[in-house]
C-alpha positions in Angstrom: 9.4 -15.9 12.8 13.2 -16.7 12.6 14.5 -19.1 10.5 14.9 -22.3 11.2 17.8 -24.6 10.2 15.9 -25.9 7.2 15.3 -22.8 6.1 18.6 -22.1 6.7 20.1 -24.6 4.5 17.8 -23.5 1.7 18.9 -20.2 1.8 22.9 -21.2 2.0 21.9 -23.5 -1.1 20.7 -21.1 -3.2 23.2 -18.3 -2.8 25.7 -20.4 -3.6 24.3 -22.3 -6.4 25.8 -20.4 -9.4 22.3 -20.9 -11.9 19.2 -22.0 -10.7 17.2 -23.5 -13.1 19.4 -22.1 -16.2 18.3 -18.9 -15.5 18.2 -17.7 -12.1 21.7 -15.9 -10.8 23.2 -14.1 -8.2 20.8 -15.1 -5.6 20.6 -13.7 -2.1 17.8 -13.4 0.8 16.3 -10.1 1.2 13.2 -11.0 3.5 15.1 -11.4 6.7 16.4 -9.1 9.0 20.3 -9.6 9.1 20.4 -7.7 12.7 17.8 -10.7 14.5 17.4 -13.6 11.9 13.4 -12.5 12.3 11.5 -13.3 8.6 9.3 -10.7 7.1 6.4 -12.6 5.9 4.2 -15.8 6.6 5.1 -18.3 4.6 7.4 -17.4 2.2 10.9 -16.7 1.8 12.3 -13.7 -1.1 15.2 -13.6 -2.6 16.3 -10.9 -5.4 18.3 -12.8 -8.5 18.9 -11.8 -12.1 17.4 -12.9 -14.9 20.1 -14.2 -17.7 17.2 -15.2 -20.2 15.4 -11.6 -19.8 18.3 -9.7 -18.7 16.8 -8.1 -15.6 16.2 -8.3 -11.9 13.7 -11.0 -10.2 12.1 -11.4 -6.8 12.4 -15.5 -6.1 9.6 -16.8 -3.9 10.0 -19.9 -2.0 7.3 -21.5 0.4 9.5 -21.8 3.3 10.6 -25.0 4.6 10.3 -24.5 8.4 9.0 -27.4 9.4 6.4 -25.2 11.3 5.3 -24.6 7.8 5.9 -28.1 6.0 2.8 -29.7 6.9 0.6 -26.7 7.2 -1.9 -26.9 4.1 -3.5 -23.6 4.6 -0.4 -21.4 4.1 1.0 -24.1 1.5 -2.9 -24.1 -0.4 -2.1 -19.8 0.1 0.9 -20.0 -1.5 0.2 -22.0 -4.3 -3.4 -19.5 -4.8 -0.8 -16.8 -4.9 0.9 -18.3 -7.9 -2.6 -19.0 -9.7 -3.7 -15.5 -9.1 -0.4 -14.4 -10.9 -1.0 -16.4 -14.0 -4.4 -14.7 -14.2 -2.8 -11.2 -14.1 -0.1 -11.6 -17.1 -0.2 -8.9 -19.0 -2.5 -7.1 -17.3 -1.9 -3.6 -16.5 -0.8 -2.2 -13.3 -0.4 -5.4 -11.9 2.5 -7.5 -10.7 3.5 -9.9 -13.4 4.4 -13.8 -13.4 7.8 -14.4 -14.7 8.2 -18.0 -14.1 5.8 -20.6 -13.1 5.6 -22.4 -10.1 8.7 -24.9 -10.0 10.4 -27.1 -7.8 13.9 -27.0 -6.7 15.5 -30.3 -5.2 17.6 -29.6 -2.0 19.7 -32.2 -1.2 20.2 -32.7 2.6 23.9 -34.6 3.5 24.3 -36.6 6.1 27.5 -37.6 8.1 27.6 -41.2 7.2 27.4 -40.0 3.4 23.8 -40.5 2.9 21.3 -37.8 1.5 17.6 -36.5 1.3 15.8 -34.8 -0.9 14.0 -32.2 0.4 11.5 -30.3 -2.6 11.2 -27.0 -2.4 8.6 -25.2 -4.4 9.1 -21.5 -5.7 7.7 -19.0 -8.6 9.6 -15.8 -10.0 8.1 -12.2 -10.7 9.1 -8.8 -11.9 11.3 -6.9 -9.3 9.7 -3.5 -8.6 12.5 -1.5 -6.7 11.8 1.4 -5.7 9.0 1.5 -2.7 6.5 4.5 -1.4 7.7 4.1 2.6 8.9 7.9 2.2 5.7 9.5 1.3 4.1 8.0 4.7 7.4 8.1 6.8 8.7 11.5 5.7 5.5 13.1 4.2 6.4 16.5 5.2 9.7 16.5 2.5 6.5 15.9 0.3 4.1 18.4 -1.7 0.3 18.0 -0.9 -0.2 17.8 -4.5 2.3 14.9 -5.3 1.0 12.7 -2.3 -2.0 12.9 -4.2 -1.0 11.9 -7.1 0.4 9.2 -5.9 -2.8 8.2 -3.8 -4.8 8.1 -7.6 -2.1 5.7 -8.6 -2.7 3.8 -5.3 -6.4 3.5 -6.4 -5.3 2.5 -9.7 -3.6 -0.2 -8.5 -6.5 -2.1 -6.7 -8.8 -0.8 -9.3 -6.7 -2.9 -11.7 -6.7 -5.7 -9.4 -10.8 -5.7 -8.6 -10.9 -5.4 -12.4 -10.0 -8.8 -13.1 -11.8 -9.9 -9.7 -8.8 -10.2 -7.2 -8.6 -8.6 -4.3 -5.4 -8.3 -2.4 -6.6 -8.0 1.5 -3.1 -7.1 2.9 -2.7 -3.7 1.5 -0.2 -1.4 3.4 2.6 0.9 2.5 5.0 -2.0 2.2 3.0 -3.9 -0.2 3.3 -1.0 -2.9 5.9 -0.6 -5.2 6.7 2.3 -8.1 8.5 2.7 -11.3 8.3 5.1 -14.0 7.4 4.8 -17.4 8.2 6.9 -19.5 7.7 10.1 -17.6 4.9 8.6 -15.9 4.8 7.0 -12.0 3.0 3.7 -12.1 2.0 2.0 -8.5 1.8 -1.9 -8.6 0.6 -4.0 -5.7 2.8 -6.4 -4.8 3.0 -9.8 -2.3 -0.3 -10.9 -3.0 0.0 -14.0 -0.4 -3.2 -13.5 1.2 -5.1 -12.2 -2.0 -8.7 -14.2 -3.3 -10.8 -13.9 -6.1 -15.0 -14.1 -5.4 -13.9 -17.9 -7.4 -11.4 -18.7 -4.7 -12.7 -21.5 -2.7 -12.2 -21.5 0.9 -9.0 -23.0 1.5 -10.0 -23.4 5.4 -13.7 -23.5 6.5 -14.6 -21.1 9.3 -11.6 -19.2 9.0 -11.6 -16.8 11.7 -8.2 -15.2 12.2 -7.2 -11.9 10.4 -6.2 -11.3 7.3 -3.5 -9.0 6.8 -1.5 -6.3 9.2 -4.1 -5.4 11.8 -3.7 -1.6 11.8 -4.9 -1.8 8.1 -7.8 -4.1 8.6 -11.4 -3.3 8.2 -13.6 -4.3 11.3 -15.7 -7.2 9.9 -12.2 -8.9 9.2 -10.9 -7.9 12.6 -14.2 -9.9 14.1 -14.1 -12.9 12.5 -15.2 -11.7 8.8 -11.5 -12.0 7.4 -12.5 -15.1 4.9 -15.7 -13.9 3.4 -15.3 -13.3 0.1 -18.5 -10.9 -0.4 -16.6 -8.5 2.0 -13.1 -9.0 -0.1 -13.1 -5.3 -2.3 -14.6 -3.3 0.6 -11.7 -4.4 2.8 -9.2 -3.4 0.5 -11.2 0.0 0.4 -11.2 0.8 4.3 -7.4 0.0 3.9 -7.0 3.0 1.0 -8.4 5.0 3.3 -5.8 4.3 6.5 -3.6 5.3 3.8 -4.8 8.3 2.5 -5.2 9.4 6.7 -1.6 8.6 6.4 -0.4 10.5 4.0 -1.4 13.7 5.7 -0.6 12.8 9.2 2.1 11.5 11.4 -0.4 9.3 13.3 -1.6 5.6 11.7 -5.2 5.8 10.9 -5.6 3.2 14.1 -4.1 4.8 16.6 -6.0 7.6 15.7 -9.3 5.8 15.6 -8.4 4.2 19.0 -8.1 7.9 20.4 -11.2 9.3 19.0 -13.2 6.1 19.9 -11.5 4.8 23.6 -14.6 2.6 23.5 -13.7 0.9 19.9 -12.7 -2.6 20.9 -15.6 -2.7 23.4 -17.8 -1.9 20.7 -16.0 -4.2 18.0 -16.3 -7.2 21.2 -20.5 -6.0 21.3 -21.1 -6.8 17.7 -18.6 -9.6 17.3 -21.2 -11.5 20.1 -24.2 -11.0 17.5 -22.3 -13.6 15.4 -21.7 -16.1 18.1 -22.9 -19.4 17.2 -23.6 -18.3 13.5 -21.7 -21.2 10.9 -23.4 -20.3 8.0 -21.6 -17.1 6.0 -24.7 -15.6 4.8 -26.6 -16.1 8.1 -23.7 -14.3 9.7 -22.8 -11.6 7.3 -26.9 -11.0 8.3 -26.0 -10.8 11.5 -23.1 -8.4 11.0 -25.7 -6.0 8.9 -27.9 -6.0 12.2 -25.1 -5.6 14.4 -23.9 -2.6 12.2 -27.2 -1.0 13.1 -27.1 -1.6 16.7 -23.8 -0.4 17.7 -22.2 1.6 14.6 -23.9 5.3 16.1 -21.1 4.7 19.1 -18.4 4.7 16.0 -17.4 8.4 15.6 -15.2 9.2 12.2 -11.8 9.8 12.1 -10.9 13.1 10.3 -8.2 14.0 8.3 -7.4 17.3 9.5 -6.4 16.0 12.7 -3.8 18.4 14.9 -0.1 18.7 12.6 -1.6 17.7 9.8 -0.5 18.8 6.3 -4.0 19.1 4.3 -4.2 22.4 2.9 -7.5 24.1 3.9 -9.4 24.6 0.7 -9.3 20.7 0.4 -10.1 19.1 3.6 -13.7 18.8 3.0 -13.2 16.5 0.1 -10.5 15.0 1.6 -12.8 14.2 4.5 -15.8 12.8 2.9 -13.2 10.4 0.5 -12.0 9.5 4.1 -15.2 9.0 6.1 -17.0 6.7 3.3 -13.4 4.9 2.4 -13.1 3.3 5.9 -16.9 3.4 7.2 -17.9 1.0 9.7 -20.3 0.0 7.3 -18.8 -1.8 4.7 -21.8 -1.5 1.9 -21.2 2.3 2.6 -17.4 2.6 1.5 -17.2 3.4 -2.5 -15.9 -0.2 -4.2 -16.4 1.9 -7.3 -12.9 3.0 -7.1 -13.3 5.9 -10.1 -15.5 7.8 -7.8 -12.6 8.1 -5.7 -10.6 9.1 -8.2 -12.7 11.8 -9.4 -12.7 13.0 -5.5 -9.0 12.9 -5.6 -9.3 14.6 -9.3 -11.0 17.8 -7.8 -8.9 18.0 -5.0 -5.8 17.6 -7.9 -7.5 20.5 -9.7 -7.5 23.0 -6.4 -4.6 22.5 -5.4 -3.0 23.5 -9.5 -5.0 26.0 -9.7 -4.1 27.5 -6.4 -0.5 26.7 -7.7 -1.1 28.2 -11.1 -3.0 31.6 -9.4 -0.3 32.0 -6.3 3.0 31.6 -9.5 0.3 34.6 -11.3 0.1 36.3 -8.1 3.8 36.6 -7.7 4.9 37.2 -10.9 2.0 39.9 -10.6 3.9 41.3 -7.1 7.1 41.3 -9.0 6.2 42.9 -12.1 4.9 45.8 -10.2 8.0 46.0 -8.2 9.6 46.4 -11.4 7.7 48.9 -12.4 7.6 50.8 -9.1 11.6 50.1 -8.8 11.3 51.8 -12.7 9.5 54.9 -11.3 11.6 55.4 -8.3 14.9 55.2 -10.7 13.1 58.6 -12.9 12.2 59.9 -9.6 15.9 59.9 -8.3 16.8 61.0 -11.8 14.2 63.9 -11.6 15.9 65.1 -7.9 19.6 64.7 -9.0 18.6 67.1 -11.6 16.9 69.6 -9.8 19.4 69.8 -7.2 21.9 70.3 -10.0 19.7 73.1 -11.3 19.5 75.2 -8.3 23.6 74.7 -7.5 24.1 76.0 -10.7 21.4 78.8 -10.8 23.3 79.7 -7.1 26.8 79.8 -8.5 
């Protein structure tokens, strides 16, 4: 979406406006594409800023004032869920934290015959996390197999933090997870929680039946009309850990490669999407998406993870595989929502893959002490000639 002249004179507001609320400076748009005007995001707009009351760096989120958006009361009801959700996390670990509540800045509108509106605009502040995780999915081969794990366990730690206090993000992707250190240690937070819910959450729109989230991350009940049931929340954000963990390994998205091992996918997706035709009532149709499951998930084959370039090394794809398989299984009341059982997969694997480490460093150092040593001999051996051959020229003189 691009923005619109409303949202046009927000932004030109703000980044001129030399405190915002007595503590909000240096203000400037970073959720727009400066090459096409084109937004990143539904229904909000971001802006970095600093902090003059805690001395750091902000992310500033405004519901944007498009008047696409103005009257819509889903994404506005979203937005303002978002902020809730936020004040349930404060100081909770691993999670992205609230730094100011949800407040309302006045933008006044001139007009040429020296009249003015007032047009409210309502934003919250949170932490700004800088440094993202794109590389490890974009570059992954600059990577070591044992440091994408470890960042995948801090990926699961993330949502396990989040399902901990009952939220559950639904919109999980790359781009959605930031990292900072501290200390010496890398922590992963998930971030933009826009489309997030809680099993508390009402629901904002009855018979919601559009997606939630980027499509090539989304679990198949949400892509068939599921998106808003909030039994089927935490194993959503589970098949989208997996696509992730596909990811780190391979230069394919988990999708495309689902779409090439299964050419039949959406026809089969359409096929049990039908079973819930007609079907109002959410427990009657999550039914119906249990039976469908059994009728049509056999044509589903899974994706593996040692797909052709792929950078798993051997002696952990199996694990690797079975983590993958049951982390984005048609089925969602097969996928682990019991996150530390992940963990411990990805724990082994962690294990291998140091030991391996620890026996290959062994190994050389092994090689290169008996270099030494045969290096050592050859030297006396040499000595042992020279001195012969000096021998015998002196015996024949």
């Amino acid at each position: 979406m691009s923005l619109s002249q409303n949202s046009q004179l927000l932004v030109s507001a703000l980044e001129a406006i030399p405190l915002l609320n007595g503590r909000f400076e240096k203000i400037k748009l970073i959720n727009v594409n400066s090459f096409n005007n084109e937004k990143r995001g539904c229904f909000s707009l971001v802006f970095s800023a600093h902090d003059i009351i805690e001395d750091a760096p902000v992310a500033l989120k405004f519901y944007d004032i498009h008047p696409d958006l103005m009257n819509d009361d889903y994404r506005r009801a979203c937005f303002r869920r978002e902020h809730d959700i936020l004040q349930i996390l404060i100081n909770k670990s691993r999670c992205l934290q609230l730094v100011s509540a949800l407040s309302t800045f006045n933008l006044i509108i001139p007009f040429e015959n020296g009249s003015e509106v007032t047009l409210p605009c309502e934003y919250f502040a949170v932490e700004w996390i800088n440094n993202d995780i794109d590389d490890y999915f974009y570059r992954q081969e600059n990577f070591d197999p044992l440091d994408k794990l470890q960042l995948f366990n801090e990926l699961t730690l993330a949502i396990e933090a989040l399902h901990r206090h009952e939220v559950f993000h639904r919109d999980l992707k790359p781009d959605n997870l930031r990292q900072y250190q501290d200390a010496l240690k890398r922590i992963v937070v998930a971030i933009d929680l826009g489309t997030a819910a809680r099993f508390s959450s009402g629901a904002i729109q009855q018979r919601y039946q559009h997606n939630v989230g980027a499509p090539a991350y989304a679990a198949p009940e949400a892509i068939i009309g599921l998106a808003g049931h909030r039994k089927l929340a935490p194993y959503t954000d589970c098949y989208a850990l997996g696509c992730m963990l596909y990811e780190l390994f391979n230069r394919d998205i988990f999708y495309r490669a689902l779409l090439a091992r299964n050419p039949r996918c959406h026809a089969i997706y359409a096929c049990m999407s039908m079973e819930l035709q007609g079907i109002t009532n959410e427990d009657e149709k999550l039914k119906a998406w249990k039976q469908a499951i059994g009728k049509f998930s056999s044509g589903i084959e899974p994706v593996h993870i040692d797909a052709p370039g792929n950078t798993v090394p051997p002696g952990i794809t199996s694990l690797l595989n079975e983590v993958l398989r049951l982390l984005t299984h048609i089925d969602y009341s097969k996928r682990p929502i019991n996150l530390g059982w992940v963990r411990a997969r990805i724990g082994a694997t962690i294990k291998i893959l140091k030991h391996e480490k620890l026996y290959q460093k062994r190994l050389a150092s092994s090689r290169e002490m008996r270099l030494k040593r045969m290096e050592k001999q050859q030297r006396k051996i040499n000595s042992l000639h020279k001195f012969v051959s000096y021998r015998n020229n002196y015996a024949n003189e």
